[in-house]
Each structure stands twice: as C-alpha cells, then as structure tokens.
C-alpha positions in Angstrom: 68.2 -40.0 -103.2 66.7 -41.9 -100.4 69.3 -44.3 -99.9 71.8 -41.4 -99.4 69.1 -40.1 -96.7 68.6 -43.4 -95.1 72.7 -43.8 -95.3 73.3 -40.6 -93.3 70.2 -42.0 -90.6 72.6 -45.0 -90.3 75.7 -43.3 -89.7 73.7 -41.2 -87.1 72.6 -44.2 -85.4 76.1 -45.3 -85.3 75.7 -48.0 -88.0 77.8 -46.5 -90.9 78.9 -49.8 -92.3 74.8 -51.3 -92.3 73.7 -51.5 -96.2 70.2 -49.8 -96.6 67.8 -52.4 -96.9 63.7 -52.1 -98.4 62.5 -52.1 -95.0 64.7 -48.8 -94.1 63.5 -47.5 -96.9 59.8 -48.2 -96.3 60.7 -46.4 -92.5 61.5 -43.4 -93.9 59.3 -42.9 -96.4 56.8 -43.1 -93.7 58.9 -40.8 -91.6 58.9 -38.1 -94.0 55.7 -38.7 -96.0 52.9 -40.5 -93.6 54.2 -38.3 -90.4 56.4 -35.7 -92.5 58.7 -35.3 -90.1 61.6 -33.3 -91.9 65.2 -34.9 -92.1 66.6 -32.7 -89.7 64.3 -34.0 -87.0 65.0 -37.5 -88.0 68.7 -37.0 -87.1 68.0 -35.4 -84.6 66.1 -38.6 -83.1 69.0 -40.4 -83.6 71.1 -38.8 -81.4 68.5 -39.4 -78.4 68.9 -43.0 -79.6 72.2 -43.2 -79.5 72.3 -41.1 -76.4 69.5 -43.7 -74.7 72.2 -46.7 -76.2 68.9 -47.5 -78.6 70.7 -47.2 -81.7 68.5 -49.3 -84.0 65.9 -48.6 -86.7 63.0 -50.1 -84.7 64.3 -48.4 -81.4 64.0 -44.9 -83.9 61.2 -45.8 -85.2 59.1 -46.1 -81.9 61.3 -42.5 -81.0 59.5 -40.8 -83.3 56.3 -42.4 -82.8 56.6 -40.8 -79.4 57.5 -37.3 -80.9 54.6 -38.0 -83.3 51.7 -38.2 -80.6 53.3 -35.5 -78.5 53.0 -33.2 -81.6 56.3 -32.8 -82.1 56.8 -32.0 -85.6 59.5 -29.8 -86.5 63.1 -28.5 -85.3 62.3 -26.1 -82.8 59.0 -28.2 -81.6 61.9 -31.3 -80.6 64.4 -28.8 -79.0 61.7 -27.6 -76.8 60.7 -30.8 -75.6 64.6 -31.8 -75.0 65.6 -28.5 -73.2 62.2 -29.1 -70.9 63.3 -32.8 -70.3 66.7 -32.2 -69.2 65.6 -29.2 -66.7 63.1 -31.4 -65.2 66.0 -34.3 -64.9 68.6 -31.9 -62.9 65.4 -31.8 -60.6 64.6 -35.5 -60.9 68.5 -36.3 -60.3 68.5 -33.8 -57.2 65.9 -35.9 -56.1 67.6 -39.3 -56.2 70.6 -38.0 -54.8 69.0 -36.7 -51.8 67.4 -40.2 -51.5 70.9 -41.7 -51.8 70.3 -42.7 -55.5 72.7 -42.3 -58.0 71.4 -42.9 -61.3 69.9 -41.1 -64.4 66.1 -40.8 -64.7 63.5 -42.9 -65.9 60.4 -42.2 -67.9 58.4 -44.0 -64.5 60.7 -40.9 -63.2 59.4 -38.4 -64.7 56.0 -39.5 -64.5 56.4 -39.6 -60.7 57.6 -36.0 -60.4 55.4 -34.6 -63.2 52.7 -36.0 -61.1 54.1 -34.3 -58.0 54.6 -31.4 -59.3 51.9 -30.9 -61.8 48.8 -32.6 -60.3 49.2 -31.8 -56.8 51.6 -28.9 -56.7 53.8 -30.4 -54.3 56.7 -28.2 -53.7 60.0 -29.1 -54.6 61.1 -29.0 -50.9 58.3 -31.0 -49.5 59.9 -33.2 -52.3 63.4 -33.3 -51.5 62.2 -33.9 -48.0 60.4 -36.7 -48.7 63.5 -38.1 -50.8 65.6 -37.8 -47.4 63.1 -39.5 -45.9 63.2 -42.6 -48.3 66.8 -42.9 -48.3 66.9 -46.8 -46.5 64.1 -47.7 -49.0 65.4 -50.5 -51.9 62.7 -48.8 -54.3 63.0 -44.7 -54.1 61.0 -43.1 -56.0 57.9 -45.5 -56.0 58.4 -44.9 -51.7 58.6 -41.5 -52.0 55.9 -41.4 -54.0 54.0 -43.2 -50.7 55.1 -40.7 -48.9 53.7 -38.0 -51.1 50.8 -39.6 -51.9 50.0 -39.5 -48.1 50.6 -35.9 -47.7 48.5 -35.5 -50.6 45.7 -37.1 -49.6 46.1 -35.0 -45.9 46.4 -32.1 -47.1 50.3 -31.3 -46.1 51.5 -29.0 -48.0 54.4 -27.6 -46.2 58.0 -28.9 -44.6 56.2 -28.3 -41.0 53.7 -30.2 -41.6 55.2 -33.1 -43.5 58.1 -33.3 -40.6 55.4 -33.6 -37.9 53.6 -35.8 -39.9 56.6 -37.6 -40.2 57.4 -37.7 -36.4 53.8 -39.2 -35.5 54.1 -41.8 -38.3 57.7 -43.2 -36.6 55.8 -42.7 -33.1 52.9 -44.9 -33.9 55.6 -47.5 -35.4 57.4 -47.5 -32.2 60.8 -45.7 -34.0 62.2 -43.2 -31.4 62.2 -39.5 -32.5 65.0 -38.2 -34.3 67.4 -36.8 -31.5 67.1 -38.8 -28.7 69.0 -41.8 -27.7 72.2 -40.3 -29.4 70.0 -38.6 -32.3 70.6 -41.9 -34.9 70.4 -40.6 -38.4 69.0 -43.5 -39.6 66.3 -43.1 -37.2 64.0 -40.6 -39.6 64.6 -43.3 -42.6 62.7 -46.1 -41.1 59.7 -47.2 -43.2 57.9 -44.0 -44.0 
C-alpha cells in the first residue's frame, strides 16, 4: 500500500516514528505517477538527504525536482550522476586544500570549477596554482575564480604563464617578488 511506501521513505529520511500524513501521500503519488520516478530512486534520494542533513519531505521533494530537470529518471541514471559528483569533489576538495580551505564542496563549488574546467579548459594545474595563490583570501573560491577569470580573458593557459603573470601583477602592487628579502611565503598570497 502507499502508506507502507511512504512509511519506508520516512524511515529513510530518518523519521521512523513520523505518522504518514495526506500531504506525504499526495508527494508521492506525484513522485511516482506525475514524475514516475520508481521507489528505488526515491530511497535512494533520501539518503543524499540525509547525507546533505536535509532530512525532510520538502527538503526530498525539491531533491528530486533537481533529478527531475536533470533527467534523471531511473537507478542507474542517479548513480551516474553521484559517482560523477563525488569525482569532481575529490578535485574540488584538492582545490580548497591547496587554498588552505578545509571544507566540503558547495553547489557555487561546483559551478566554479565546472566553469573552469568545462568552459574554458583551464587545466587542473593552472587551477591548483591559482588556489595557492588565493590562500590569504577570506573568500577562496570566488578569488580564485578572479584569478582565473583573468587568465581567461589573457589568454594564459599554462603554469609559465600564470606565474609570470602573477609576478607582474604583485610588481605593479608594489609586493616584492617571491624570493627576495628572505623569500616570505606569504609574499605570492597578497591580493591576486
């Protein structure tokens, strides 16, 4: 029965002891009929719920909205996605590391280094490098993305060129050049 399928959705979402109400019901009837998203999918959006510490009917609701417009439909379609997303976060996280960040990706994250990646085929290097660059920023990735966005628009494309493009951005701001004066490591981290 429904309310045996909308019972096990609540127990997935960590709220076992929740009685099903109409408006559960109406959810996911629309689920499975409007967007016919099978029950195995369902449960499976749960978990990123719980796992994003969203565990609510609204919060799962919106979840698979999300799966809905991206196409994902079925199974295989959702593990896909999730296998893709986590790969691109061990980059993302390699990322804020290097920029002295330690925290899990955002969506604004991933948007940032799809758009790096993707759009203007900055290497993952000229990335990281950028990162290093950022590290006495307060806000990291939307910096690095200045950075990027610079080298972009210049046409640097390689670690060469973004580090002397780096050293005559710190020259014209008066910084001295990593190196001299007692080679300050916090001297190639000024304002990009």
């Amino acid at each position: 029965s429904i309310n045996h399928l909308v019972q096990e959705v609540l127990y997935n979402l960590g709220q076992g002891n929740m009685t099903v109400t109409p408006k559960h019901q109406e959810l996911y009837t629309k689920w499975t009929q409007k967007w016919q998203f099978e029950h195995s999918v369902i449960l499976m959006a749960c978990k990123e719920c719980v796992r994003n510490k969203t565990n609510t009917f609204d919060a799962l609701d919106a979840s698979l909205h999300r799966w809905l417009k991206r196409g994902l439909r079925t199974s295989a379609d959702v593990k896909s996605y999730i296998e893709k997303r986590e790969t691109l976060d061990i980059d993302i996280r390699a990322v804020l590391d290097r920029a002295g960040e330690n925290r899990l990706p955002t969506p604004s994250d991933r948007r940032f280094f799809i758009k790096w990646t993707e759009e203007w085929n900055m290497s993952y290097e000229v990335i990281l490098l950028a990162a290093e660059y950022s590290i006495a920023a307060e806000n990291k990735m939307p910096f690095i993305h200045k950075i990027l966005e610079s080298w972009y628009q210049n046409n640097i494309t390689t670690i060469s060129q973004a580090r002397a493009d780096h050293e005559r951005h710190k020259k014209s701001r008066g910084v001295p050049s990593q190196g001299r004066q007692g080679g300050d490591s916090l001297s190639k981290q000024v304002d990009f």
